[in-house]
C-alpha positions, 0 to 999 in steps of 0.5 A: 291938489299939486298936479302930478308932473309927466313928460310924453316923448312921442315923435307922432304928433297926433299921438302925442296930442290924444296921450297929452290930452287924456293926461291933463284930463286926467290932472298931470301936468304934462310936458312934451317932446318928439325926441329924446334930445328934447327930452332931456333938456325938460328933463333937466330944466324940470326936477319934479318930473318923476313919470315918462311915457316914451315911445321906442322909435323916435327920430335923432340919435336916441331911441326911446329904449335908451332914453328909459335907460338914461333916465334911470341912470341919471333920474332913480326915482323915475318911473317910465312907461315905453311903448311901441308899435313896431316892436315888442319889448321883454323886462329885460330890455327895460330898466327897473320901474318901467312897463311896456305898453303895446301900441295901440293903446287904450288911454286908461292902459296908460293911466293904469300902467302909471297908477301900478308903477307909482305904487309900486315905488310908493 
């Protein structure tokens, strides 16, 4: 079985390692970053990643909102999952095939919200 690939952007680096963890347990192959500048650069050296998780606030000069957006600007087929703690973001701040997740988070949230959003983009 081809392990389906996802990028986790998250500047904690203890949450970033219990969500890396619960999603190779899970059998994604998982690539990481703390910040979105990171993230595009696997992004682009990376083309079957179709899944992110973001979080929203991340340090440099792209939060995790606008990363989802650039994503599905640059990436279509991509589906984000964007989650945070501090605030509280309505669909209309997502771009389309993305879901909000309120932090925290139970991992079988995550692997839900992912499993729906793949569905839905079949």
């Amino acid at each position: 079985m081809l392990k389906r690939p996802v990028l986790v952007v998250e500047d904690d680096p203890l949450m970033r390692m219990h969500i890396v963890e619960y999603l190779r347990e899970q059998g994604f192959e998982v690539h990481e970053a703390d910040h979105a500048e990171a993230a595009l650069a696997i992004l682009e050296a990376n083309p079957l990643v179709r899944i992110v998780v973001t979080d929203v606030q991340m340090p440099g000069a792209m939060d995790g909102k606008a990363l989802a957006h650039y994503v599905r600007d640059r990436w279509p087929p991509t589906i984000l999952v964007v989650a945070s703690g501090a605030e509280k973001l309505a669909d209309t701040d997502l771009p389309t095939r993305s879901v909000f997740l309120s932090k925290p988070f139970v991992p079988g949230a995550l692997l839900k919200a992912i499993e729906r959003l793949v569905a839905e983009t079949g």
